[in-house]
N, C-alpha and C positions, 0 to 999 in steps of 0.2 A: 344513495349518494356514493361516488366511486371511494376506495379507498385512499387515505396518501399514501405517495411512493414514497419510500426512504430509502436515499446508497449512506449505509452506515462504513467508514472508514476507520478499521481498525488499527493504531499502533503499536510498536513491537510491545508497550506494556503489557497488551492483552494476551502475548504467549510466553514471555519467558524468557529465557535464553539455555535453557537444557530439559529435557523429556521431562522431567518432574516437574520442573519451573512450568512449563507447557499445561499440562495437567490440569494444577492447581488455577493458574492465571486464565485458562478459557473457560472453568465454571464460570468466573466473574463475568468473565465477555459474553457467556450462553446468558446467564441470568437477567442484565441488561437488554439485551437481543429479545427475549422473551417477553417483559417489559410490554415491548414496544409494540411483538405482536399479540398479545393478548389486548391491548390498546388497540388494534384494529388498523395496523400500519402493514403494507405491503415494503418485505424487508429484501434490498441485494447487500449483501457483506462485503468488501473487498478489506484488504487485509496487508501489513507488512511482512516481508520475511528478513529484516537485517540480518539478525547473526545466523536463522539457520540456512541462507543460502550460501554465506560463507564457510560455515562448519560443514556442508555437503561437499562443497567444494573441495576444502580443505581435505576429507575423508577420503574421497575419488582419485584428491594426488596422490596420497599418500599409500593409498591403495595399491596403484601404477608402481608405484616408485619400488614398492615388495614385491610386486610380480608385473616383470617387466611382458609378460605375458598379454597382459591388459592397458587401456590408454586412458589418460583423463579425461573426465568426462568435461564435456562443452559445457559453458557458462548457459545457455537452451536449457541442456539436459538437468543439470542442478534448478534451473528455475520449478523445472517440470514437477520433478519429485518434492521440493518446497511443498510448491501448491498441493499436490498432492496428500503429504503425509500432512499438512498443517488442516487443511482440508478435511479429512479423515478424521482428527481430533475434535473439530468444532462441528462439522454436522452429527458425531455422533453424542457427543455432551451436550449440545442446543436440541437435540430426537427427543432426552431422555428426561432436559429440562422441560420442555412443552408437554410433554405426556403427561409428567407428575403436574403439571396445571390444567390438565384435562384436556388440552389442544390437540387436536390433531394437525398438523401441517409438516407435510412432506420436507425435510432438506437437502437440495443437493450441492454438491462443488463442479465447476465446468472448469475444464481448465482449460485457460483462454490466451491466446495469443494476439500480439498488440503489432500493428503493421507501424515499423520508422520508416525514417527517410534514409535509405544510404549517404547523400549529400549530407546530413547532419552535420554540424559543425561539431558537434558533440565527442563526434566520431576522432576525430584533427586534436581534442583537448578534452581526453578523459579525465572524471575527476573521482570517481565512485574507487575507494578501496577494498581490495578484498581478497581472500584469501591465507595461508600460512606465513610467517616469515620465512625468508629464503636466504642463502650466501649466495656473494658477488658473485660466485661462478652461475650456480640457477638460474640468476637475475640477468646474467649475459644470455645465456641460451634461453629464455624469455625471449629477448628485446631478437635475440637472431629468428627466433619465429612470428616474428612483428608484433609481439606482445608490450606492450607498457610497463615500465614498472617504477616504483618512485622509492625512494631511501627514507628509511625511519628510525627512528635510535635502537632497534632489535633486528634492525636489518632491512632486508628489501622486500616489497609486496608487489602485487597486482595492482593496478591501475585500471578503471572500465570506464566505459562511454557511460551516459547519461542521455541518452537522445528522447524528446518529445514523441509521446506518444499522437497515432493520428488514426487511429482504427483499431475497431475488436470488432475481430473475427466473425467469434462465438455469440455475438448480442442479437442474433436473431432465436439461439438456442433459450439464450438468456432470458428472452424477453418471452419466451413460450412459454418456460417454467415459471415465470412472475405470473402471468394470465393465467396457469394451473394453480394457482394458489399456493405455490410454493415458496420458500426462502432458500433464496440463490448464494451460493458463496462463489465469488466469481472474479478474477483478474489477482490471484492474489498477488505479492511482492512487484505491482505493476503492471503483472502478466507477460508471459514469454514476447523478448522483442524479435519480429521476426521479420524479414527483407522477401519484397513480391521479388517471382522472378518467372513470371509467364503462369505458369497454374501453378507451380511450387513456392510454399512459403519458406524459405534457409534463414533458420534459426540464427541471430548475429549474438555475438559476445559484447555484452552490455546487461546494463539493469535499468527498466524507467523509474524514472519517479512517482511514487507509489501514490502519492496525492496527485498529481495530473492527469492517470489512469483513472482515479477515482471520480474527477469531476469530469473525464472526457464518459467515463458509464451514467454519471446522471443525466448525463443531455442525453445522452442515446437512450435511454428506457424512460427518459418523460419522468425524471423522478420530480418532487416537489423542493424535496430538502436534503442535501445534504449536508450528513452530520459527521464529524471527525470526533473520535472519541478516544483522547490521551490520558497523558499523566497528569494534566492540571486544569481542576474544574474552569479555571480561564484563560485569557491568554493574557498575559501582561505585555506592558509600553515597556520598552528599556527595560528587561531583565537583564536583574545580576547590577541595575546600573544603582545609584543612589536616589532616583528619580524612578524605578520602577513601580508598578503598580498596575492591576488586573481593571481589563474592561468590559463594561455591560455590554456594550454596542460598540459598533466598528462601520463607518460609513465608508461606501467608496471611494471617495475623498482623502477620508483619513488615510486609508489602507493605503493609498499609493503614495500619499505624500510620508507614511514611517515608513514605509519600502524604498524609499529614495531616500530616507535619512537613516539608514539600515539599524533601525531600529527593533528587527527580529532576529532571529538566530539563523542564521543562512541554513542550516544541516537541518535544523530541529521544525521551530515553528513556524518559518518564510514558506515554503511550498503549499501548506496548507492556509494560508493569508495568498497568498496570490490562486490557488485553485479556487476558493472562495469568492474571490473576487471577481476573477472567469466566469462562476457560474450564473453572479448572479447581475450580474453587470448586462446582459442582453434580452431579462425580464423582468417584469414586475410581479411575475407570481411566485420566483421560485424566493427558497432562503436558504443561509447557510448558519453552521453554527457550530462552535470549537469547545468543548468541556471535555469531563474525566467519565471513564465509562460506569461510575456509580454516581455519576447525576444524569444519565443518559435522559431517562423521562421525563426528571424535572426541567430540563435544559429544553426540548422540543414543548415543553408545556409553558416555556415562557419565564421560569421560575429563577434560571440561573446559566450558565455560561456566556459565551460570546457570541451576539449576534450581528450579524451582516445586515446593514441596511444601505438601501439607495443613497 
């Protein structure tokens, strides 16, 4: 009997917010991970990078700015090294957990580029922040390089598109290494957004949305389930409200009507309630499911998080 696919979707809980933080936080997320394939599940990882692709960012200006020698790196180029060194961390901490359980199963990280649309309206009404605080002077010569930037009580930042993902590149690498029996870490912080332009891909300044990448990779590799693995074993109605409260199940029905009564957190829990919903809205075999990455297997076992039904 084939194995089940799983794209397990990582949130920034599972790394941190500084190398140690990193460290510490991806044993949890190898351990889980591990879990799943000692359970006998074919596993793709995709993954957030919130603060460390602003902190690269950040490091790159600032770089620039001490030696004018050098240029900032492109918002591409910061995604790149994200995926990269965060990449780095978790296939070699998920190696080192499988081996101490007797597994052998190869892991690798691809790093993957996401085709947008140039038309995107995304593009016309950035809304992703990021980067250092800057002064009004910065923030002008910014905007004179047709950069974005928006005022905040410590001053002025970067502004970035958001545009819909609608292609990975890399999913035919991807889907090799899945059939090699391997565990794929792949598309991380959304994966690089990048603009066709005849055989060249040019990298655009932007970030996708790391959950829409995530369920645009389940439908491409045939996965069964996927799973989003946060900070709260559930997803609650009306957080924060007086009426809040966690649910077992989440119908399609439901899901669109507290989405239209915006009853999720537009930044936090809504992308993953609507990828969810995408994925599973056009089959009856697939599922999806929202818990904390130490209920990972009781959650896929039925036992406990949020489940997606028709």
């Amino acid at each position: 009997m084939p194995k089940k696919r799983i794209v397990v979707a990582l949130g920034r809980n599972a790394f941190g917010e500084t190398f140690p933080e990193q460290q510490k936080a991806v044993k949890n997320a190898a351990k889980a991970i591990a879990d799943l394939v000692e359970d006998n599940y074919d596993i793709v990882i995709t993954h957030s990078n919130g603060p460390q692709v602003g902190m690269l960012h950040t490091a790159m200006t600032e770089f620039a700015r001490l030696d004018n020698h050098y240029t900032v790196a492109p918002m591409p180029v910061c995604s790149s090294l994200s995926q990269g060194y965060m990449g780095y961390d978790l296939q070699n901490i998920l190696r080192t957990e499988l081996l101490n359980r007797g597994l052998y199963r190869p892991v690798a990280t691809i790093i993957t580029q996401v085709k947008v649309d140039p038309f995107d309206e995304a593009f016309a009404n950035p809304t992703k922040i990021i980067g250092r605080y800057m002064s009004e002077e910065e923030a002008e010569k910014e905007k004179q390089k047709g950069n974005h930037v928006v005022k905040e009580e410590k001053g002025y930042r970067r502004i970035i598109a958001s545009p819909k993902p609608l292609e990975i590149y890399e999913i035919d690498s991807i889907s090799a290494l899945l059939d090699a029996n391997q565990v794929v870490i792949a598309a991380g912080g959304g994966g690089i957004p990048v603009l066709e332009q005849g055989t060249v891909l040019k990298g655009a300044s932007a970030v996708i949305e790391k959950d829409a990448t995530s369920e645009l990779l389940a439908e491409a590799v045939g996965a069964q389930l996927l799973l989003f693995l946060t900070g709260s074993e559930k997803v609650y109605y009306a957080y924060g409200e007086a009426d809040q409260h966690p649910l077992d199940t989440l119908s399609l029905s439901e899901a669109k009507e507290y989405i239209e009564k915006n009853m999720f957190e537009a930044g936090s829990i809504l992308p993953k309630i609507e990828a969810s919903v995408r994925f599973i809205d056009s089959s009856d075999t697939r599922e999806a499911i929202v818990t904390s990455i130490d209920k990972a297997l009781d959650a896929v076992h039925g036992k406990t998080g949020t489940h997606f039904i028709k």
